[in-house]
The first five atom37 places (N, CA, C, CB, O) and aatype in JSON, in Angstrom:
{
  "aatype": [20, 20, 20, 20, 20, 20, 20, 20, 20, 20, 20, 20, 20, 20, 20, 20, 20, 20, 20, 20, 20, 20, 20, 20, 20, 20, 20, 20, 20, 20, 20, 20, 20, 20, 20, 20, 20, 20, 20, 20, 20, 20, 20, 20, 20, 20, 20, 20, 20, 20, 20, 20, 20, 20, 20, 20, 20, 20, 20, 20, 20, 20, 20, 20, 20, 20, 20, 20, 20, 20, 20, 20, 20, 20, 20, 20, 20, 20, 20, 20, 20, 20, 20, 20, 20, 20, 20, 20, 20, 20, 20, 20, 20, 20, 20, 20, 20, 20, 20, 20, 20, 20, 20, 20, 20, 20, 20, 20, 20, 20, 20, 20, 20, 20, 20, 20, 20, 20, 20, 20, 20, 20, 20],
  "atom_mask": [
    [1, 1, 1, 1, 1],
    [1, 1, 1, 1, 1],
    [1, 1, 1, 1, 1],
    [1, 1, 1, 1, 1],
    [1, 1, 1, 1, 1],
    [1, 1, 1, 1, 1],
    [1, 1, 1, 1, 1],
    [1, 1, 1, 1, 1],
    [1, 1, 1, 1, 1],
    [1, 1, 1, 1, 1],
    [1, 1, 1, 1, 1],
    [1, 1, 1, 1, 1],
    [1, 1, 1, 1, 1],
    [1, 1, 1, 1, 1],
    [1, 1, 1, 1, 1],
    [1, 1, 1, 1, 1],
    [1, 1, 1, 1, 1],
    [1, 1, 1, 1, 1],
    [1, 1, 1, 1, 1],
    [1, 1, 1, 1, 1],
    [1, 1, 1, 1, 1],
    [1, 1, 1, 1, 1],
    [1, 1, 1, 1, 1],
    [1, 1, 1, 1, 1],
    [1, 1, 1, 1, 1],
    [1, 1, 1, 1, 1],
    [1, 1, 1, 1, 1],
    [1, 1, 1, 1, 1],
    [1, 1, 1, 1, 1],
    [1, 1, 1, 1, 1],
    [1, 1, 1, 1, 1],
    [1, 1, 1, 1, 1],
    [1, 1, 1, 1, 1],
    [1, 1, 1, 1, 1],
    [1, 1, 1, 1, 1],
    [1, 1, 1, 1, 1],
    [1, 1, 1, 1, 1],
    [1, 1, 1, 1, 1],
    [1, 1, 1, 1, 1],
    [1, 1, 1, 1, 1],
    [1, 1, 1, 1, 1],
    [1, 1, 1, 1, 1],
    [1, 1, 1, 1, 1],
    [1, 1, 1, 1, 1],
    [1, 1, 1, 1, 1],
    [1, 1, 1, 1, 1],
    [1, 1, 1, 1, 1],
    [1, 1, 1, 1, 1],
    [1, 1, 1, 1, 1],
    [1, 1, 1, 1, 1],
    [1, 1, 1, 1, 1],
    [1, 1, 1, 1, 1],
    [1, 1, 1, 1, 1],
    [1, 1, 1, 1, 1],
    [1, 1, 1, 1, 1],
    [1, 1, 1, 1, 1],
    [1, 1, 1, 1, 1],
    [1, 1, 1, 1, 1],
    [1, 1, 1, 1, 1],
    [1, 1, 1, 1, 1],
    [1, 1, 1, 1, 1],
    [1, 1, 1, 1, 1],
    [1, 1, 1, 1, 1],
    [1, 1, 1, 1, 1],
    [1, 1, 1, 1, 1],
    [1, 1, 1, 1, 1],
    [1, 1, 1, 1, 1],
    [1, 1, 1, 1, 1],
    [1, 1, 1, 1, 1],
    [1, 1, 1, 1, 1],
    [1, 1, 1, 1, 1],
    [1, 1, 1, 1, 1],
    [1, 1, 1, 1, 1],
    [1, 1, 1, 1, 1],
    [1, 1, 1, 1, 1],
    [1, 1, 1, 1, 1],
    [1, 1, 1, 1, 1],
    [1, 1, 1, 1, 1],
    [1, 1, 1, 1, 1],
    [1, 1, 1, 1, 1],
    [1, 1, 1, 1, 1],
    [1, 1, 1, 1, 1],
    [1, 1, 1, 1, 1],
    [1, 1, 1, 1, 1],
    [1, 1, 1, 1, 1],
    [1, 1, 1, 1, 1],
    [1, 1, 1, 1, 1],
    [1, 1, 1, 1, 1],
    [1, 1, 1, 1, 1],
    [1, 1, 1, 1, 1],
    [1, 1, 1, 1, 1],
    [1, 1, 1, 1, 1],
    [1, 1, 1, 1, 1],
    [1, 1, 1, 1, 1],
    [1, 1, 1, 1, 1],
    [1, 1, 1, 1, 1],
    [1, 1, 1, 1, 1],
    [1, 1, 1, 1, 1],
    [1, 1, 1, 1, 1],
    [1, 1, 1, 1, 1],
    [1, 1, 1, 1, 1],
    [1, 1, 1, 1, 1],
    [1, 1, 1, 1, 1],
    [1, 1, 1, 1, 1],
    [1, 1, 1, 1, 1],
    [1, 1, 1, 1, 1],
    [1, 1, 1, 1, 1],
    [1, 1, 1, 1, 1],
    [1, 1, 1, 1, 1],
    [1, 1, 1, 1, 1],
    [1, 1, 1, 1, 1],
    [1, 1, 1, 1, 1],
    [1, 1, 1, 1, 1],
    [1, 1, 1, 1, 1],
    [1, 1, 1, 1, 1],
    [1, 1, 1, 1, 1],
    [1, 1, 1, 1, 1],
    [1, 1, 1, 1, 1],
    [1, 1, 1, 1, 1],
    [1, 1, 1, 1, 1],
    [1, 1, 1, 1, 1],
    [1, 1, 1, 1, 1],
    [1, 1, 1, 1, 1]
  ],
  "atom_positions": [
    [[102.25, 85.91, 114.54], [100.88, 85.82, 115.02], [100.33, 84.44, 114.71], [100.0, 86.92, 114.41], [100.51, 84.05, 113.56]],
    [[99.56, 83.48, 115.74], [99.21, 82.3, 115.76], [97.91, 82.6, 114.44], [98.8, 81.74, 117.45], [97.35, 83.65, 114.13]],
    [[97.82, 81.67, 114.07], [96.84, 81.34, 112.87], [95.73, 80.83, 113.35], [97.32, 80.38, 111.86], [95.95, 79.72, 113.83]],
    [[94.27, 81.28, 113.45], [93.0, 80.62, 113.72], [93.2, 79.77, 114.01], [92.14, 80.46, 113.01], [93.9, 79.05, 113.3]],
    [[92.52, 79.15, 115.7], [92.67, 77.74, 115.59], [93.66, 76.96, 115.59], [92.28, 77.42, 114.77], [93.33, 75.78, 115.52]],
    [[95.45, 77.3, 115.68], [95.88, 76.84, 115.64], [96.62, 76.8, 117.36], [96.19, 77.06, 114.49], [97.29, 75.79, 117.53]],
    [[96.58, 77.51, 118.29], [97.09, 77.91, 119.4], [98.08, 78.67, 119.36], [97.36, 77.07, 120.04], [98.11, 79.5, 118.46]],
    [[99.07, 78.62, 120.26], [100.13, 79.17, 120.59], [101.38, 78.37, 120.17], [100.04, 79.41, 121.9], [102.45, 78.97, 120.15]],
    [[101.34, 77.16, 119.84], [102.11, 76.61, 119.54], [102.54, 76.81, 118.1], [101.81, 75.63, 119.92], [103.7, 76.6, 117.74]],
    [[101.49, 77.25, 117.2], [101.95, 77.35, 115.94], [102.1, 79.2, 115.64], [100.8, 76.44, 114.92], [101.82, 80.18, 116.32]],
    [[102.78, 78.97, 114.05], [103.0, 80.55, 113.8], [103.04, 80.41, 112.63], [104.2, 81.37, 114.35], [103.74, 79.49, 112.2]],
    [[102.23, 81.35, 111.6], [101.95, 81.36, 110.21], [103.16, 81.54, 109.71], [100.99, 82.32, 109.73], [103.47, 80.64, 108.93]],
    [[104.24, 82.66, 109.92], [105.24, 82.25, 109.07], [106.54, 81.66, 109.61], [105.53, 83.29, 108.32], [107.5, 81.38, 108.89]],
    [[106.51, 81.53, 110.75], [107.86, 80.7, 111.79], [107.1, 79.54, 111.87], [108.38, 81.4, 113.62], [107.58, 78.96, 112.85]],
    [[106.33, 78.95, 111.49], [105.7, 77.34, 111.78], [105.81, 77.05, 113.18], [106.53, 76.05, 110.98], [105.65, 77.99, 113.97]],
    [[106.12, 75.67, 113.71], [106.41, 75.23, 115.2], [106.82, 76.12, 115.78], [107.27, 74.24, 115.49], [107.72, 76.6, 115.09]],
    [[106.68, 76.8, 116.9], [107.6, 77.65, 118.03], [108.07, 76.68, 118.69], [106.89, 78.71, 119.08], [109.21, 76.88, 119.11]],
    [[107.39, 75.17, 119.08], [108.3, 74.56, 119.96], [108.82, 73.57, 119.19], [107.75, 74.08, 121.21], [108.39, 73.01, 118.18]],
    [[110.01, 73.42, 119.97], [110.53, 72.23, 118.68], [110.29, 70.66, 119.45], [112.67, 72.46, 118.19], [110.09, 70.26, 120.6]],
    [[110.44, 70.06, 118.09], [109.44, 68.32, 118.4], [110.0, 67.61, 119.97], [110.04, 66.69, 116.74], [109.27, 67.21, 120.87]],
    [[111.63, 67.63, 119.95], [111.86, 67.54, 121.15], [111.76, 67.65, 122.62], [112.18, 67.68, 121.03], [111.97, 66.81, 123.5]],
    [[111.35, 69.1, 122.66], [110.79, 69.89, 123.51], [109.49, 68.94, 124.12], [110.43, 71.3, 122.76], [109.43, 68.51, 125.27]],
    [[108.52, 68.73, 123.11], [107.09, 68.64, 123.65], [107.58, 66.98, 124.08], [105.51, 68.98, 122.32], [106.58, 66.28, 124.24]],
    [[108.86, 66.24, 124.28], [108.4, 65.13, 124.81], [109.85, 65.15, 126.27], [108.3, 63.65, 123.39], [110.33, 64.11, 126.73]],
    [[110.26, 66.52, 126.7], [111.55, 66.68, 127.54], [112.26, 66.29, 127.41], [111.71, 66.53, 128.45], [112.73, 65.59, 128.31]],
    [[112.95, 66.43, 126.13], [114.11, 65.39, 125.67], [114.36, 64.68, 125.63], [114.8, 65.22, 125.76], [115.52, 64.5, 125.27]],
    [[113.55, 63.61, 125.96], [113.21, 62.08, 125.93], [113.32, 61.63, 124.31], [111.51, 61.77, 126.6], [112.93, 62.3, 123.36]],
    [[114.02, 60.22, 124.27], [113.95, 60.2, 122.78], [113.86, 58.34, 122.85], [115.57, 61.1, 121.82], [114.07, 57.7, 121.82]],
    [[113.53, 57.65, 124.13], [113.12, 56.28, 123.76], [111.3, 56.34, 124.67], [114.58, 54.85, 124.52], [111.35, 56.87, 125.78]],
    [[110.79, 56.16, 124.5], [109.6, 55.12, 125.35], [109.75, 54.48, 125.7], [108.74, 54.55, 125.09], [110.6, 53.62, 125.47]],
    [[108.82, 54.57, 126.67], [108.68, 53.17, 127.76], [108.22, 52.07, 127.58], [108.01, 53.27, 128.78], [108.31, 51.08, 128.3]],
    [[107.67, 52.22, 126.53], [106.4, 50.9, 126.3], [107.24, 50.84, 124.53], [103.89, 51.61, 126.43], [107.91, 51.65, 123.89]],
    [[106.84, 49.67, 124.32], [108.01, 48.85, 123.18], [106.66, 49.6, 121.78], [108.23, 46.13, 123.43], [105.5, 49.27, 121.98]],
    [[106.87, 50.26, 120.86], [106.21, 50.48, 120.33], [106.76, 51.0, 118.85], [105.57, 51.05, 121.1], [107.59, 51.9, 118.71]],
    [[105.88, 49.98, 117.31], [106.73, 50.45, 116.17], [105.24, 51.39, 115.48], [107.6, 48.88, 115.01], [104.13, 51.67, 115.93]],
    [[105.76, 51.57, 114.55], [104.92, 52.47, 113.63], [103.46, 52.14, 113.66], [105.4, 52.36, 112.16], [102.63, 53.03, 113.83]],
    [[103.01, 50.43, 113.44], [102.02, 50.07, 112.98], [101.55, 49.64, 114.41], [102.12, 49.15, 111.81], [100.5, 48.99, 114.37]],
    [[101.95, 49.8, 115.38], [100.97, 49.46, 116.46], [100.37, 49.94, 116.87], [101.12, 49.15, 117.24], [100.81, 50.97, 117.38]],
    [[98.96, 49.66, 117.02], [97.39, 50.24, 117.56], [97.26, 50.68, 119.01], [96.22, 49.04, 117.43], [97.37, 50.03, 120.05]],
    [[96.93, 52.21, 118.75], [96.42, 52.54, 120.39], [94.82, 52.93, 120.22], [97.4, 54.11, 121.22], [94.12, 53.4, 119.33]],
    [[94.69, 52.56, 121.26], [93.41, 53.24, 121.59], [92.78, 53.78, 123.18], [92.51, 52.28, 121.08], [93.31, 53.35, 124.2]],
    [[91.95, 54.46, 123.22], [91.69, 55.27, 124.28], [91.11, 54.44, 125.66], [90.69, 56.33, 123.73], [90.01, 53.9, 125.54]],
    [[91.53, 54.39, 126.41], [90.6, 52.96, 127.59], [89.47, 53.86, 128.36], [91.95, 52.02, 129.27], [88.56, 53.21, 128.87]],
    [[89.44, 54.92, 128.47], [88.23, 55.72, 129.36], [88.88, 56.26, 130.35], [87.01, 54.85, 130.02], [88.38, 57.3, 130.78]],
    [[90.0, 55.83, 130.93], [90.6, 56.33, 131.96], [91.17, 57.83, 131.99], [91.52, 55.48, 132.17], [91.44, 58.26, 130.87]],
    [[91.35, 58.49, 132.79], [91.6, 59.8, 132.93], [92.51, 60.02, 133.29], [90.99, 60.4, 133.48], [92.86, 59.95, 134.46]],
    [[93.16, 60.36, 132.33], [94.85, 60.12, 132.83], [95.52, 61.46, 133.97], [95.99, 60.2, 131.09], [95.27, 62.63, 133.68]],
    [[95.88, 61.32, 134.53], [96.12, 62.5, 136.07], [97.57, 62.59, 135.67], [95.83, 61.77, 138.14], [98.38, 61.9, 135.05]],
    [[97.53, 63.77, 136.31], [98.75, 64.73, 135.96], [98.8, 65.86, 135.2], [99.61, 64.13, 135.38], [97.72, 66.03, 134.63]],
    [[99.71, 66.83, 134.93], [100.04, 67.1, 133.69], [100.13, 66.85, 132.19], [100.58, 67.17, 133.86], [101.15, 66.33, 131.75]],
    [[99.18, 67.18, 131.42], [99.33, 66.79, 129.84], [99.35, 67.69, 128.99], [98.39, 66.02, 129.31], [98.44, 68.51, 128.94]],
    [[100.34, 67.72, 128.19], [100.66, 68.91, 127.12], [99.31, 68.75, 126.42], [102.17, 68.71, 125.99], [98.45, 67.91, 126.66]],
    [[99.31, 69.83, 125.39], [98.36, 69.53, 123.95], [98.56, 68.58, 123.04], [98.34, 70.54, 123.07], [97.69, 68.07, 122.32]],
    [[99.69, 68.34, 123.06], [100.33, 66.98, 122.15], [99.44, 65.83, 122.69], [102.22, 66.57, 122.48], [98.72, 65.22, 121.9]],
    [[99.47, 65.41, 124.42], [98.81, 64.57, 124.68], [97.43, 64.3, 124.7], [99.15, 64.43, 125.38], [96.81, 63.24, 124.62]],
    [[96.94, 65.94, 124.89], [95.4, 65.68, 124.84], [95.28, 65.3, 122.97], [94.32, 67.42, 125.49], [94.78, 64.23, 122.61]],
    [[95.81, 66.3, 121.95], [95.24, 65.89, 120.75], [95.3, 64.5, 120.26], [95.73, 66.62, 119.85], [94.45, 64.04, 119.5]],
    [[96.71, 63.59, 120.88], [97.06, 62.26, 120.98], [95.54, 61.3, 121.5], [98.42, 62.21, 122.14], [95.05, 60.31, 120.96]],
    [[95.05, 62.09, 122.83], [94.19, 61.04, 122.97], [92.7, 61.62, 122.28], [94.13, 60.59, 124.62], [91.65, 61.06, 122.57]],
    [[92.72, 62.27, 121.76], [91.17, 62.87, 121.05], [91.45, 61.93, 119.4], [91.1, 65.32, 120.78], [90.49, 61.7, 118.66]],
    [[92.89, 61.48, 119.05], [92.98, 60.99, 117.43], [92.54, 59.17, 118.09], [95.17, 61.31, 116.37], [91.63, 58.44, 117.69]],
    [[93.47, 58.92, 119.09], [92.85, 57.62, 119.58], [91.35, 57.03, 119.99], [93.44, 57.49, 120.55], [91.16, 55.82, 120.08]],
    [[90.49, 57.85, 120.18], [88.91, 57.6, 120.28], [88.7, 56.19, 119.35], [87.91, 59.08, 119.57], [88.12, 55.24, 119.89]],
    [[89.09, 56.09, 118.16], [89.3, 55.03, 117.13], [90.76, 54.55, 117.28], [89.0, 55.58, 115.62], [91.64, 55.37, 117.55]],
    [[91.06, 53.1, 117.08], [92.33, 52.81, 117.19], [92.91, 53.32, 115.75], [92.53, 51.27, 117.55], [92.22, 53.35, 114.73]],
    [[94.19, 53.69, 115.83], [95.04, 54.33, 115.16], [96.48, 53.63, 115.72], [94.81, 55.92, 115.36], [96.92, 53.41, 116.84]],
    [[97.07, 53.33, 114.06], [98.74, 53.17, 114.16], [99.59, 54.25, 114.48], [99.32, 52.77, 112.91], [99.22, 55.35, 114.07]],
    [[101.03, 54.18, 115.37], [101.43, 55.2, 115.69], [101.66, 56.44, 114.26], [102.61, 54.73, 116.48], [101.52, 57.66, 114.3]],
    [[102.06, 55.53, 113.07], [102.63, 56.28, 112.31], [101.57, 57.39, 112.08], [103.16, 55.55, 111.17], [101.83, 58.56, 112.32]],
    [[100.08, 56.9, 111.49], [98.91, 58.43, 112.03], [98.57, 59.41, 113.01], [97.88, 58.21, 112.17], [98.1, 60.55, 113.08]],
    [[99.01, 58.48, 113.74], [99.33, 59.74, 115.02], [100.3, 60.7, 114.8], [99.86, 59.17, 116.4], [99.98, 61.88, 114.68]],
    [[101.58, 60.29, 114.71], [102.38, 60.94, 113.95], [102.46, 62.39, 112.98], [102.51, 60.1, 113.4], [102.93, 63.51, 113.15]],
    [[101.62, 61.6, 111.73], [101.33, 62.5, 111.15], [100.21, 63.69, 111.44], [101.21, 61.95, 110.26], [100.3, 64.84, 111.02]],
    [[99.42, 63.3, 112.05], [98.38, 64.14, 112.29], [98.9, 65.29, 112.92], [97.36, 63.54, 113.05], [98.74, 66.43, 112.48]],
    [[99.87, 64.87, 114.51], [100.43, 65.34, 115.31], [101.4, 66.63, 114.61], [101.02, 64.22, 116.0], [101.33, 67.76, 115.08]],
    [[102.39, 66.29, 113.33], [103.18, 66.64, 112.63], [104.33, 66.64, 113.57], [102.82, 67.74, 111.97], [105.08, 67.61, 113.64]],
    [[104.48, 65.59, 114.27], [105.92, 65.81, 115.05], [106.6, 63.89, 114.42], [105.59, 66.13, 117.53], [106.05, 62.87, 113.99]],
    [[108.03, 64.32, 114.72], [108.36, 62.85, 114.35], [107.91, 61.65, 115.32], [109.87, 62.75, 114.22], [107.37, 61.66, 116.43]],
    [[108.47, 60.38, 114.26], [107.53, 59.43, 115.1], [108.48, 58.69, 116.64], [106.98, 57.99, 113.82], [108.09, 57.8, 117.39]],
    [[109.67, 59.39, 116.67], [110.39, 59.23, 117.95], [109.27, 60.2, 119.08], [112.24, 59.92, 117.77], [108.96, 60.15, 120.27]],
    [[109.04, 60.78, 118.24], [108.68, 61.97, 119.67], [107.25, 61.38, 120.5], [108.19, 63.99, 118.92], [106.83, 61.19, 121.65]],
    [[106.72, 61.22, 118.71], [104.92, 60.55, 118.98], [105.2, 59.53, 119.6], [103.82, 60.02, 117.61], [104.47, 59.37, 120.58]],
    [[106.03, 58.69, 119.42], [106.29, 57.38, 120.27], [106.03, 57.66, 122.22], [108.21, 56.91, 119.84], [105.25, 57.27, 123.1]],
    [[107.14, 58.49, 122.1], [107.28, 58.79, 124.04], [106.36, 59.52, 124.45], [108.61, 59.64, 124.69], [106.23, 59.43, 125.67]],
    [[105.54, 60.32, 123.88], [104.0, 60.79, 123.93], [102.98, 59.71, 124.02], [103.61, 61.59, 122.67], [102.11, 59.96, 124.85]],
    [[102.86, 58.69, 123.46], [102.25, 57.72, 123.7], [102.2, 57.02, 124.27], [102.15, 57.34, 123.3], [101.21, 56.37, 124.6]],
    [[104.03, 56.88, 124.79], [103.96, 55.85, 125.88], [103.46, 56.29, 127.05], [105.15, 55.3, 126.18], [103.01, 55.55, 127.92]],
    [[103.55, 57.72, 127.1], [103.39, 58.55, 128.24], [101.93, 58.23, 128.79], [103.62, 60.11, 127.84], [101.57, 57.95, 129.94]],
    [[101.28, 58.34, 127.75], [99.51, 57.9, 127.93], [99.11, 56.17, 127.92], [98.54, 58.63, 126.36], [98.01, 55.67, 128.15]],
    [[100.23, 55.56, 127.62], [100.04, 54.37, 128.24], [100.49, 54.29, 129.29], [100.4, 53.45, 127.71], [99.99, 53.28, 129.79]],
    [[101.25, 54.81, 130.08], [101.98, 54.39, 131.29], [101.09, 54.78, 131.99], [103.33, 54.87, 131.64], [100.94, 54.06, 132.98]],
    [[100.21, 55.9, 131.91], [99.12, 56.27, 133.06], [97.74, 55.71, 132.85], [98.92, 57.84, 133.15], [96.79, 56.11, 133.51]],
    [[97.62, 54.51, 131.68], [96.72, 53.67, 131.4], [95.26, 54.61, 130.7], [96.49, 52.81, 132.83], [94.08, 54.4, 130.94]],
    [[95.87, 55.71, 129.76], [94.64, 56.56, 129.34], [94.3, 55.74, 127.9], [95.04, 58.44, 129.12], [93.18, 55.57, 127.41]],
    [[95.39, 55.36, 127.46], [95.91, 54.15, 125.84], [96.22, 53.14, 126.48], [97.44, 54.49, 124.66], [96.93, 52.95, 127.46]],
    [[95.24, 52.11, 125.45], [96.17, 50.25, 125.28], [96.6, 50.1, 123.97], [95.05, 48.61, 125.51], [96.09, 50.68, 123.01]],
    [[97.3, 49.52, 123.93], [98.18, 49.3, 122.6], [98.46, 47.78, 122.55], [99.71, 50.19, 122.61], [98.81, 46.97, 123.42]],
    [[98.26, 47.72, 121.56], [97.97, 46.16, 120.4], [98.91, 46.15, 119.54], [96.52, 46.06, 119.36], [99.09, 47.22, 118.95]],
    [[99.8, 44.99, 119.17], [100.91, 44.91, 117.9], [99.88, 45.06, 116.73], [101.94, 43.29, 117.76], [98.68, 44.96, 117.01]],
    [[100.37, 45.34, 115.16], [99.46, 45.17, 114.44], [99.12, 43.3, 114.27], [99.9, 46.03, 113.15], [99.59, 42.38, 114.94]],
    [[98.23, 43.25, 113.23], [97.98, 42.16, 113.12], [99.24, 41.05, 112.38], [96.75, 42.33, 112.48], [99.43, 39.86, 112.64]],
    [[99.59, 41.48, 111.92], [100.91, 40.43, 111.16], [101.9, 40.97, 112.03], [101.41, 40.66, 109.22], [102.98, 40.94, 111.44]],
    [[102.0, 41.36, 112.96], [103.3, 41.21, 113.76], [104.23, 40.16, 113.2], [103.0, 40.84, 115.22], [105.3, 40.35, 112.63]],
    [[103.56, 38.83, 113.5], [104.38, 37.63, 113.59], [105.29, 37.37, 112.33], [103.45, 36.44, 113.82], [106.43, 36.94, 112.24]],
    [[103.99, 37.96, 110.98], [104.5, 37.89, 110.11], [104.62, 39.1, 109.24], [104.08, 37.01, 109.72], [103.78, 39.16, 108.33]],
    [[105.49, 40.07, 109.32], [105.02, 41.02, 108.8], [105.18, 41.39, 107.23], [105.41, 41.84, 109.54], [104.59, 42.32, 106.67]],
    [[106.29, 40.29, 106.5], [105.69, 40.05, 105.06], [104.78, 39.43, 104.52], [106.26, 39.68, 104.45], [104.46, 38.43, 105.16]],
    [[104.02, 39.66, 103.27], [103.29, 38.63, 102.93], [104.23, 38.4, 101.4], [101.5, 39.01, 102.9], [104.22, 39.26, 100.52]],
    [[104.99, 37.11, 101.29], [105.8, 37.22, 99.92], [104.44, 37.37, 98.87], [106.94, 35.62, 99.54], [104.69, 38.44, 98.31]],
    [[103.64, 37.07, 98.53], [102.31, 37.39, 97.55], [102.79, 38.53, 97.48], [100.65, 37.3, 98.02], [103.74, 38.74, 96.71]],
    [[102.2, 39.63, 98.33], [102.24, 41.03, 98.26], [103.25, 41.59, 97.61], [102.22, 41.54, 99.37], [103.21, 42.23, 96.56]],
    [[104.1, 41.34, 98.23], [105.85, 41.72, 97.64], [105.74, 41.8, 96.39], [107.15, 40.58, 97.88], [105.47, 42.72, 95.61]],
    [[106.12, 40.04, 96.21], [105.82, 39.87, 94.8], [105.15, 40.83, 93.62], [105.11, 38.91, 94.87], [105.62, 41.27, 92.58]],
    [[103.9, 40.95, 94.23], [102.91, 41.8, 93.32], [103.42, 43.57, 93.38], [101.11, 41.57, 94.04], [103.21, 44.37, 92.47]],
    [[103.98, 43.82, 94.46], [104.37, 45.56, 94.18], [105.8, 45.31, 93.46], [104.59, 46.75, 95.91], [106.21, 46.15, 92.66]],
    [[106.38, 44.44, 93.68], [107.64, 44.41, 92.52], [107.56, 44.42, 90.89], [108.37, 43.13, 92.73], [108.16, 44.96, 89.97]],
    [[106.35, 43.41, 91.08], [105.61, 42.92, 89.57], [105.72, 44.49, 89.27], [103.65, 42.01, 89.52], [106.62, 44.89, 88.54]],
    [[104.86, 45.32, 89.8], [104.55, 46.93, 89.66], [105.03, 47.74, 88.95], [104.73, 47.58, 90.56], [104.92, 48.38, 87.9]],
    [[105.7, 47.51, 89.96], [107.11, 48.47, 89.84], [107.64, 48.43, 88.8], [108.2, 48.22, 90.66], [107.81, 49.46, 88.15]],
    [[108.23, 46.69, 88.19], [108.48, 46.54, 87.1], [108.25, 47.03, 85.61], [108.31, 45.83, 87.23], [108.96, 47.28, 84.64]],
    [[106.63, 47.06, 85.98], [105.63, 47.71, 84.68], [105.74, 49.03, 84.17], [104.19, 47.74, 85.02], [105.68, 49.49, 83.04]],
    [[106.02, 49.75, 85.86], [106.04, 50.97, 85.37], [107.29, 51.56, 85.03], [105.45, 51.71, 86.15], [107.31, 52.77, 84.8]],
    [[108.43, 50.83, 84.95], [110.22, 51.25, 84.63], [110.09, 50.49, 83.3], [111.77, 50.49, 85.91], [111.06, 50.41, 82.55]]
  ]
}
């Protein structure tokens, strides 16, 4: 029996009924080049077609830009799946998506440095 609020998709003691695969048709790359930390957000557009619940809750977490990896989690599906879900809503232009900001650079040796320092302290 589905749990308040949760739909049909979920089940209090079988969890997922559908499995993560499923909700993206066995698709397991995207279309649109996309890693963990890159920003989507919602453009106003109305995306036509068919959209699972995955996609509508996808674009109700995007209202604010969000990295895929929160989507992700929110979603509770992996981030292959959230990926081709997303691209899905970019390809029909409902999401734009932005690299994060340090793309270019995505270490900062400072930083490093300092969580190693850390780490150190606490071993």
């Amino acid at each position: 029996m589905a749990a308040a609020g949760d739909g049909p998709w979920l089940d209090d003691a079988a969890g997922r009924l559908v499995r993560p695969f499923t909700v993206s048709n066995g698709r397991t790359r995207p279309t649109v080049p996309l890693d963990l930390m890159s920003q989507l957000m919602v453009t106003g557009a109305t995306p036509f077609g068919y959209l699972g619940p995955e996609h509508a809750q996808a674009l109700e977490l995007c209202r604010v830009p969000r990295p895929v990896a929160e989507v992700a989690a929110h979603l509770e599906l992996p981030a292959a799946v959230t990926k081709v879900l997303l691209s899905d809503l970019v390809d029909c232009g409902a999401l734009t998506t932005k690299p994060p900001a340090f793309h270019d650079h995505p270490t900062d040796r400072a930083l490093l440095e300092a969580v190693l320092d850390g780490l150190r302290r606490q071993l």
